[in-house]
N, C-alpha and C positions, 0 to 999 in steps of 0.2 A: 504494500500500500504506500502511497506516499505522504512523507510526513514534511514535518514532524508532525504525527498526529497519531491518538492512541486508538484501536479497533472498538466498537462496539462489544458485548458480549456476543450481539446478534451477529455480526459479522465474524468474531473469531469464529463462532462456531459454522459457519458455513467454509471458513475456511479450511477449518480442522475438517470436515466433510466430504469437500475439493480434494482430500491425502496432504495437505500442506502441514508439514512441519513444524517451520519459523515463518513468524507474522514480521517483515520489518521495514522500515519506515525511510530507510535511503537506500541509496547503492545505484538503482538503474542507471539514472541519470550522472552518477560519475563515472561510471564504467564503461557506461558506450562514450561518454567524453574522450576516457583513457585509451578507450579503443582509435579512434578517431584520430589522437592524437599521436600513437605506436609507443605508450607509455604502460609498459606493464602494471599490472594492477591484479588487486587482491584485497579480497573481503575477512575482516576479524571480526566475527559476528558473537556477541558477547547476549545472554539470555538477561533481561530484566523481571520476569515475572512467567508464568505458567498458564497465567489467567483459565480456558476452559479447556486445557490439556489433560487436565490431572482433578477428578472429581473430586480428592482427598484435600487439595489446597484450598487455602482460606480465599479470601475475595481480596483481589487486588488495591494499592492502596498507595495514595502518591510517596507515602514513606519507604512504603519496602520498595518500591521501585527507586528512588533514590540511595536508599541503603543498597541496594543490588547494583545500581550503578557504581556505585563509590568503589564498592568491591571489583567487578570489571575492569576500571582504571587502573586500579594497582594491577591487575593480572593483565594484561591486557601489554602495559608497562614492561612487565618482564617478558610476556611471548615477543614482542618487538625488538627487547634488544637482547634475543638468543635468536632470531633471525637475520639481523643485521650484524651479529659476530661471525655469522655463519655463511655469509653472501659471498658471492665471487666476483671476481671482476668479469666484463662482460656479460652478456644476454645470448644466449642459446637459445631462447623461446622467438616462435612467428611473430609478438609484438612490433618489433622492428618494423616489419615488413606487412604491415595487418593490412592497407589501402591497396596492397599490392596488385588484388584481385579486381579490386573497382573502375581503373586504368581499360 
């Protein structure tokens, strides 16, 4: 969905319906950006709440979503920089060359 904006209950659950997973609120729009531009790109998609995934959880609530973000940040924090200790010089991947086809 596009956000920033938060799903309906009505809406999760038709999404959860659809077989969808994760509900989330950016991404399209900078990844066909990144494509466009032959800028490699990748998604860190960090969970804020469960909302109608899980019958057993309590009802969503703009605290625990901030408390789950806060916690995301920090984690989120260290997956970034065990991927950028980890990087190589160079791009092996078609990003390079993405428009290549459109020509």
């Amino acid at each position: 969905m596009e956000g920033p904006a938060f799903s309906t209950r009505a809406e999760s659950e038709l999404y959860r319906k659809w077989g969808m997973d994760i509900i989330g609120m950016t991404n399209m729009a900078e990844a066909k950006l990144a494509r466009e531009a032959e800028i490699c790109y990748v998604t860190l998609a960090a969970i804020t709440d469960y909302d109608c995934w899980y019958k057993s959880e309590e009802p969503v609530t703009l605290e625990m979503i901030i408390g789950n973000l806060t916690k995301n940040v920090d984690n989120s924090k260290r997956i970034i920089k065990g991927i950028v200790k980890n990087m190589r010089d160079g791009r092996k991947c078609g990003c390079t060359n993405a428009l290549k086809m459109l020509l």
